[in-house]
PADOMI-863347 format. One line per 8 residues: number of its first residue (from 1); their letters; for each residue x, z, y of C-alpha. Coordinates in steps of 0.001 Angstrom, whole numbers, plus 524288, in hexadecimal, padded with zeros to 5 digits. Example, Ala and Ser with C-alpha at 12.3 -4.5 7.8 and 13.67 -1.06 7.14 Angstrom:
<rs>
1) as) 8300C,81E78,7EE6C | 83566,81BE4,7FBDC;
</rs>
This chain:
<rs>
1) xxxxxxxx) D8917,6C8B6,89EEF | D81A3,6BF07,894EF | D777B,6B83A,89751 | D6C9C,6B8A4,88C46 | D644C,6ACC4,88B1E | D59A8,6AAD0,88161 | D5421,69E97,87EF0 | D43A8,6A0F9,878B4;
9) xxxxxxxx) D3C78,698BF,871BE | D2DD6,69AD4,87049 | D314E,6A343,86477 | D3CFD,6AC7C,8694C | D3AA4,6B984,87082 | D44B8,6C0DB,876F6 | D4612,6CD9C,871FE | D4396,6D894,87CDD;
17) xxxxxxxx) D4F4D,6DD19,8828A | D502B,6EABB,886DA | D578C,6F23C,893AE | D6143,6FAEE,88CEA | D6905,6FF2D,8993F | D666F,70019,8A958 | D751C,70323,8AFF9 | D74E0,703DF,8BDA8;
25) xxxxxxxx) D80E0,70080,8C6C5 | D80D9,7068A,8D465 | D8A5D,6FD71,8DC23 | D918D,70528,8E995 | D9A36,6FD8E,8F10C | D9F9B,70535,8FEC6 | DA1F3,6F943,90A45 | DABCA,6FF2B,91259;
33) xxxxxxxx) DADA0,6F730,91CDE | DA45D,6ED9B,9175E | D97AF,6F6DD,91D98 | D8D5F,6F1CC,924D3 | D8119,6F540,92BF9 | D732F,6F2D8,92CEC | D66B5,6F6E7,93246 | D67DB,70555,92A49;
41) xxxxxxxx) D760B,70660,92B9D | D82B8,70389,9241D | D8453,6FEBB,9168B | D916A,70441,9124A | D8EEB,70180,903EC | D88EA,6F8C6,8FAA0 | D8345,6FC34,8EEE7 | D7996,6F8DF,8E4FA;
49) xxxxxxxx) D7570,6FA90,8D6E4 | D7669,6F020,8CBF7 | D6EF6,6F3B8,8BF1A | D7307,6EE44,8B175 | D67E1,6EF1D,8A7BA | D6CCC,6EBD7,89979 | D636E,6E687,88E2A | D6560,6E89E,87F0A;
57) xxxxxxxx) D693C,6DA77,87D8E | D73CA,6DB6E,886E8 | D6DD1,6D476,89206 | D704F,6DB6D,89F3E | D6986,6D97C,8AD48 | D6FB0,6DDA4,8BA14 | D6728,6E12A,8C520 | D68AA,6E683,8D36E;
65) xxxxxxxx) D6217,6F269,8DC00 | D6405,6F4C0,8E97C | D63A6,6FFD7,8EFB9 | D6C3B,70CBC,8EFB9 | D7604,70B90,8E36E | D75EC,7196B,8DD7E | D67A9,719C7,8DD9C | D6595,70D2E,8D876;
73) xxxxxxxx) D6D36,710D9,8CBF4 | D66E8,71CC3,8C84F | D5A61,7182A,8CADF | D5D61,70C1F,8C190 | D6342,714A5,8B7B7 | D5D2E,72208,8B934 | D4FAD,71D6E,8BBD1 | D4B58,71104,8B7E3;
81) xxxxxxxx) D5454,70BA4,8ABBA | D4DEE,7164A,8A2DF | D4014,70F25,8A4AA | D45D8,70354,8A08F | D4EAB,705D0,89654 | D4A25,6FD9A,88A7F | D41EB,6F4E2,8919E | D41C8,6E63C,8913D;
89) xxxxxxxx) D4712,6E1E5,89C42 | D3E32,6D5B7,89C69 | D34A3,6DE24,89E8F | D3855,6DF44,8ABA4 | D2B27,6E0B2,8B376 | D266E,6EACD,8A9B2 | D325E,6F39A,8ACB0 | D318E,6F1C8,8B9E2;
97) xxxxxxxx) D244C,6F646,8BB84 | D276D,70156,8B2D2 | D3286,7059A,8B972 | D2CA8,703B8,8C66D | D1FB5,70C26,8C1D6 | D299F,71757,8BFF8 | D30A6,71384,8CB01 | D23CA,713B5,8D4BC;
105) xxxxxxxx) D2106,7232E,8D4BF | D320F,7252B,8DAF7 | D3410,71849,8E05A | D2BFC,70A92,8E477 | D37BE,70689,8ECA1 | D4461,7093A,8EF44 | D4F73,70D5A,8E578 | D4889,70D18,8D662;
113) xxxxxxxx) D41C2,6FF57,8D9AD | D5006,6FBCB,8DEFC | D5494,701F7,8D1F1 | D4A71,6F8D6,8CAB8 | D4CF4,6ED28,8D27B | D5B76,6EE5B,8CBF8 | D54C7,6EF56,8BEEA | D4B48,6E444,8BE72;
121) xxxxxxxx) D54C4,6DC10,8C344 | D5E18,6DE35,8B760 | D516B,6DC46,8AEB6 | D4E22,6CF43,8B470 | D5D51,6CCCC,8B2BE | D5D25,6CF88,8A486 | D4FC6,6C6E7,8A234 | D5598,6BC4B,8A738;
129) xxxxxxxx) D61A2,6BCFA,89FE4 | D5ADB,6BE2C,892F1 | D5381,6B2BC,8951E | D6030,6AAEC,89C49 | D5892,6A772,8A9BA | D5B75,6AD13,8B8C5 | D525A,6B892,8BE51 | D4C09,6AD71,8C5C3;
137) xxxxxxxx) D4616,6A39C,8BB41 | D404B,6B259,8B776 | D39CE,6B4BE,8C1FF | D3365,6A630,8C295 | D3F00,69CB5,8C6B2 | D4591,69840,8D1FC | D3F42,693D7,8E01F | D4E4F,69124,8E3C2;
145) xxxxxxxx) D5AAC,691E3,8DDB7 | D6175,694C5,8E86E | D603A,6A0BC,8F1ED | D6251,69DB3,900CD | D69DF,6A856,9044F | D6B74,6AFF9,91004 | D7528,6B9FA,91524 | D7362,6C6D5,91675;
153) xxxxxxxx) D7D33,6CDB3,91E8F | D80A9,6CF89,92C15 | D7F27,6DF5C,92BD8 | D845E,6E768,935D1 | D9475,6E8A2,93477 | D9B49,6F1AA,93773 | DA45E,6EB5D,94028 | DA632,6EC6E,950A5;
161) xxxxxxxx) D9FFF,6DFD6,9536E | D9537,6DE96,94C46 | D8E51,6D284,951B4 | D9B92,6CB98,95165 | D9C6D,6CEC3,941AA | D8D2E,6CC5F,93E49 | D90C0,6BDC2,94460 | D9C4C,6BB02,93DC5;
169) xxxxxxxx) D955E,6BF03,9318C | D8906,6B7EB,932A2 | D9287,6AA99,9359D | D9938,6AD03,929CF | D8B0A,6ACCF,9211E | D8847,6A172,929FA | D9855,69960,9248E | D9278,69F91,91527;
177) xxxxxxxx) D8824,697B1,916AC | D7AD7,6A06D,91905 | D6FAC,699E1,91E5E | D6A25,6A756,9223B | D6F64,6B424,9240D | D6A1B,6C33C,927C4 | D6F5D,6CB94,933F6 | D6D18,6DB67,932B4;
185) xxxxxxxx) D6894,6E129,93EC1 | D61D1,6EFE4,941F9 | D6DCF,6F4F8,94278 | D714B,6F43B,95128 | D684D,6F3D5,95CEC | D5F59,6E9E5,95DC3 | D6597,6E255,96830 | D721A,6E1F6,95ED4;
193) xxxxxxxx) D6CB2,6DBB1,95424 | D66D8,6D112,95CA6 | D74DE,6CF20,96274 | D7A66,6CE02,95328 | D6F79,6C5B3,95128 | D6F26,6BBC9,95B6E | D7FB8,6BA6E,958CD | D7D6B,6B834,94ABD;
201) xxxxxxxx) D7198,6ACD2,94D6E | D7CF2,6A6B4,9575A | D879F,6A752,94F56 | D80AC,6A2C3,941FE | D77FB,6982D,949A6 | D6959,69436,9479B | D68E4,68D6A,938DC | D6CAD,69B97,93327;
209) xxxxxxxx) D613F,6A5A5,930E3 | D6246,6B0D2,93421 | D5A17,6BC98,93000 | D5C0C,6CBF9,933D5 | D5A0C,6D9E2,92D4E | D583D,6E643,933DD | D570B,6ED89,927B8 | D4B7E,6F3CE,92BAC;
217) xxxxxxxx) D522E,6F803,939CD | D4653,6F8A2,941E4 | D384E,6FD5B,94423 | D2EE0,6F109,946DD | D2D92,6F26B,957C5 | D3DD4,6F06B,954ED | D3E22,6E657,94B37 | D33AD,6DE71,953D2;
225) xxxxxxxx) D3C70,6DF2B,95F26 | D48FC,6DA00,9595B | D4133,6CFC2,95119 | D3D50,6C7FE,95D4F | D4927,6CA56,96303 | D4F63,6C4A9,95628 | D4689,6B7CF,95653 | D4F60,6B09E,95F25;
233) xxxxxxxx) D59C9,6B08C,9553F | D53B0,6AA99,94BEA | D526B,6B451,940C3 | D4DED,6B115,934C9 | D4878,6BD92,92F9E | D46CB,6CC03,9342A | D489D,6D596,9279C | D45CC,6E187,926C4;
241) xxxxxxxx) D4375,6E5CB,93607 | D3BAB,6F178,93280 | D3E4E,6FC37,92642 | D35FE,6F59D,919F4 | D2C51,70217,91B46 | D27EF,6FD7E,92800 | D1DCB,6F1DA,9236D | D165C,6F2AB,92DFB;
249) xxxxxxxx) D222C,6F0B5,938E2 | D27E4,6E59C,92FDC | D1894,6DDD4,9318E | D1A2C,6E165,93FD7 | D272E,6DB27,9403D | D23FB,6D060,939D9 | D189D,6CCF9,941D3 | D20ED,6CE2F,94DF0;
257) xxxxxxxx) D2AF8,6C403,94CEC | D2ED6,6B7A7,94947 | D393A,6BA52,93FAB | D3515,6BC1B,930A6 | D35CA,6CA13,92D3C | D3C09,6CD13,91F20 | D3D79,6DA10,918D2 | D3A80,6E145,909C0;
265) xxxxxxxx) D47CB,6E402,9061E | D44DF,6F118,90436 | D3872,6F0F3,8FD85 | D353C,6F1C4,8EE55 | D2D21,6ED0C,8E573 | D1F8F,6E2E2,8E5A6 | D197B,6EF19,8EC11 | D22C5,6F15D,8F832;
273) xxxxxxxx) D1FEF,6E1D8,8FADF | D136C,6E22F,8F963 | D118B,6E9C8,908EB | D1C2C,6DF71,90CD7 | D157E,6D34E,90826 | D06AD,6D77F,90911 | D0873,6DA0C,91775 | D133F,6D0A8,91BF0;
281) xxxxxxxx) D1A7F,6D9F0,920EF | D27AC,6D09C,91EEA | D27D2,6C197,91F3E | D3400,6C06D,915B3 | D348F,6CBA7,90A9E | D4290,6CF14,9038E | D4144,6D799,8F7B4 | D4BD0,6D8BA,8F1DC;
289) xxxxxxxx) D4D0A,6D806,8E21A | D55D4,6E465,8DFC2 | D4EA6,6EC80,8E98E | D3FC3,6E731,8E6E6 | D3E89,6EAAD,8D87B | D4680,6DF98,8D2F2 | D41DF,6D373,8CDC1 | D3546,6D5E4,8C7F5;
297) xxxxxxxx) D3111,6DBB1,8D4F3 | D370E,6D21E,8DCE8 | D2CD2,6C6A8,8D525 | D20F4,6CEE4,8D990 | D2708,6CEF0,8E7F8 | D2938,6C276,8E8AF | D1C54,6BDAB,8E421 | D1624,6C669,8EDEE;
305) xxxxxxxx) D1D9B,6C0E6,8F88C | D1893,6B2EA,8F49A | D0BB3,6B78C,8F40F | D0C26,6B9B7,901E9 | D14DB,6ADAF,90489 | D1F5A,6B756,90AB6 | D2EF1,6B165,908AC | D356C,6BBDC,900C1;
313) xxxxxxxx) D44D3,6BB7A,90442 | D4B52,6C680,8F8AD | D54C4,6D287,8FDAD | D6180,6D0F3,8F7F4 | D6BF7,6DB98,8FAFD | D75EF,6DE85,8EEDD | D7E90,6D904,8E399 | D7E66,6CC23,8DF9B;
321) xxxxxxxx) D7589,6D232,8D401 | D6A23,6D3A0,8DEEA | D6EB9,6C76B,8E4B7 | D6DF6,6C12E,8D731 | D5E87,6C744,8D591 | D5AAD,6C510,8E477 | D5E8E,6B7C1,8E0E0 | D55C6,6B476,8D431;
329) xxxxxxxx) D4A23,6BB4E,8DEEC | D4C9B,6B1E7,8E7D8 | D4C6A,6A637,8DEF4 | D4096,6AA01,8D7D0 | D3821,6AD07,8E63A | D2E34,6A066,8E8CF | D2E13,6995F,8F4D3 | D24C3,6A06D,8FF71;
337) xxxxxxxx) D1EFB,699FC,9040A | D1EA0,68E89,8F993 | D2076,67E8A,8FEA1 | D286D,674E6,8FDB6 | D3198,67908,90482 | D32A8,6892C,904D4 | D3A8D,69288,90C1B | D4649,6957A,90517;
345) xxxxxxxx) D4617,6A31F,902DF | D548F,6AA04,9080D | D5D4C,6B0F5,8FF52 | D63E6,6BFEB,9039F | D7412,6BE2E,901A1 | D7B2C,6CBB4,9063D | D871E,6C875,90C02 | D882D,6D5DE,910F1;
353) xxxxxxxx) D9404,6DE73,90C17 | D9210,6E155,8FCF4 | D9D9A,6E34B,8F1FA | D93D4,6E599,8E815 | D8C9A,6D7E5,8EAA5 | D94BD,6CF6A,8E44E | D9ADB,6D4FB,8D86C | D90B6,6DB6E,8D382;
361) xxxxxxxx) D8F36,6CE8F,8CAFF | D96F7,6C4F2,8C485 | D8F46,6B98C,8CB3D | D90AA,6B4CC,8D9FA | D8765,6B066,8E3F3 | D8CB7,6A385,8EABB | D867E,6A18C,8F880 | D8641,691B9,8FA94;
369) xxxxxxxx) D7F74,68AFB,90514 | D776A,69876,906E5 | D72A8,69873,8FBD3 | D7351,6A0AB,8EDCC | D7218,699DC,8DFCF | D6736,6A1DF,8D8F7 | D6D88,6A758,8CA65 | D6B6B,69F4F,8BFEE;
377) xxxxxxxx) D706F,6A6EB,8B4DE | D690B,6B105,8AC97 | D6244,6BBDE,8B3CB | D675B,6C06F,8C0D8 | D731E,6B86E,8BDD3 | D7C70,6C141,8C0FA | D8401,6C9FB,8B98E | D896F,6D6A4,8BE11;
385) xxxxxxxx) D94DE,6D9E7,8BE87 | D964E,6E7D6,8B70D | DA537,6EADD,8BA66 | DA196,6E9D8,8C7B4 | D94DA,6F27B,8C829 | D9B5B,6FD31,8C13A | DA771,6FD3B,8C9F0 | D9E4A,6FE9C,8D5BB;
393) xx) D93EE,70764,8D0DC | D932E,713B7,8D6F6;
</rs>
């Protein structure tokens, strides 16, 4: 990949560039006996789509969707690269709203925003490789250069002791070096989740947080229940206890327990937030960038959430090209509440099984100390790796 960097003076314009190809790469990888469970049931794949979009001066951006692979692609491909074909991809906001305008009589959520997600992501990718900065100094600079990260795993295995299995995996994110890590539960009874629970707090100690996710598992008299039964172990955060339709049992959870309620995975776009954020129906939101509407949505989100002074914590769940944009969100999102000395905002790092995760780029993310160095290079900073997309495209 090269790395264009122009260097203006008061006098010099670039020239526009224009989008001369969209590709889409569905990625399928089968887990074998690498399956697990959640809330909804087993994950016995993992797949995702990585989008390519080339320029006339050779400059190419790399950008993620999740979501169901084979869909993804054609709605990329089939759908939205022939509104954008010959555009400038600075442009970025303009084609989004005039993809999105198409987009709203089929679609305001769901799999064409995931679809454009991919897309502006590879735009904002490309912009800041023609000028030679990182996504982040785009979208106004760096509150941190570091991301405190998190880990995201402890689903449901499918193993004969369970409980024994979840504990020996939490201790080994507890010897990596995690300050903070997520349990799965709705998957089992009640009563077994609080046993897995209260294990995991014993084994890992007190100075670890510890947060949980039903996955949207449980009407709101049930998610009520298990939240004050949950208190006593300390939990950091209760995501998603109800499905993200439900806004008025997530307010009713909220307002019945002591544990911050988190949730917005699922939704898309400045509009979807806007129900979440006007009626605080979540204490901690987590859009996530390739599911939200990419990075030109993910700005108007994120100022929304400080206009209400509500911590916004992003979603990540794919390659390290996601991990790579989640990143340059997480940098760019301003301290909320602002002082001297903010909260430090936590960082989403799947540890969960994924053989598409790490070699869908060139680059590596190194965990140290729990935390994640922020890119520095050019755009996302990573650059994909094609061999490896088109051997695992389906």
């Amino acid at each position: 990949m090269i790395y264009y960097t122009f260097l203006l003076t008061p006098n010099e314009v670039v020239e526009e560039l224009n989008i001369t190809g969209v590709k889409a790469y569905p990625l399928v990888q089968t887990l074998g006996s690498m399956s697990f469970g959640f809330s909804q049931g087993w994950i016995n794949t993992r797949q995702t789509t990585i989008v390519i979009i080339s320029t006339d001066e050779g400059i190419e951006g790399v950008g993620e969707s999740f979501g169901p692979a084979r869909a993804i692609a054609e709605a990329v491909e089939g759908y939205c690269a022939p509104m954008i074909l010959g555009k400038d991809p600075f442009n970025s906001s303009v084609i989004w709203d005039t993809v999105y305008g198409y987009l709203r009589m089929n679609s305001q959520k769901g799999i064409l925003i995931e679809a454009l997600s991919a897309i502006d992501i590879a735009l904002w990718d490309i912009k800041g490789k023609v000028v030679g900065l990182p996504v982040y100094k785009l979208l106004g600079g760096a509150y941190r250069d570091k991301a405190h990260a998190y880990a995201t795993g402890l689903y449901r295995p499918n193993v004969k002791n369970v409980k024994d299995a979840l504990v020996e995996e939490a201790l080994g994110y507890k010897r990596d070096g995690f300050f903070a890590m997520k349990l799965k539960i709705g998957h089992a009874s009640p009563e077994e989740d609080l046993d897995i629970l209260k294990a995991i707090r014993e084994a890992i100690g007190n100075d670890i947080k510890l947060m949980v996710d039903a996955n949207c598992a449980y009407d709101a008299t049930e998610a009520i229940s298990l939240a004050k039964q949950m208190e006593q172990y300390d939990v950091y955060w209760f995501e998603e206890p109800v499905p993200p339709e439900d806004i008025e049992g997530s307010i009713e959870v909220k307002n019945n327990t002591d544990i911050r309620i988190a949730g917005g995975e699922c939704e898309c776009t400045r509009y979807g937030f806007r129900e979440l954020i006007r009626r605080r129906a979540v204490d901690i939101l987590q859009p996530d960038v390739c599911i939200a509407g990419g990075f030109t949505e993910m700005q108007k989100i994120v100022a929304m959430a400080s206009a209400w002074n509500m911590q916004c914590i992003p979603h990540v769940w794919g390659t390290n090209v996601a991990v790579a944009a989640a990143l340059h969100c997480y940098a760019a999102i301003p301290n909320i509440p602002g002082k001297i000395n903010p909260p430090e905002p936590y960082f989403e790092y799947d540890r969960s099984p994924n053989p598409l995760r790490e070699d869908a780029t060139y680059e590596k993310f190194i965990l140290q100390n729990s935390y994640i160095d922020i890119p520095q290079k050019p755009g996302l900073g990573v650059t994909a790796n094609i061999d490896f997309l088109k051997a695992k495209t389906i």
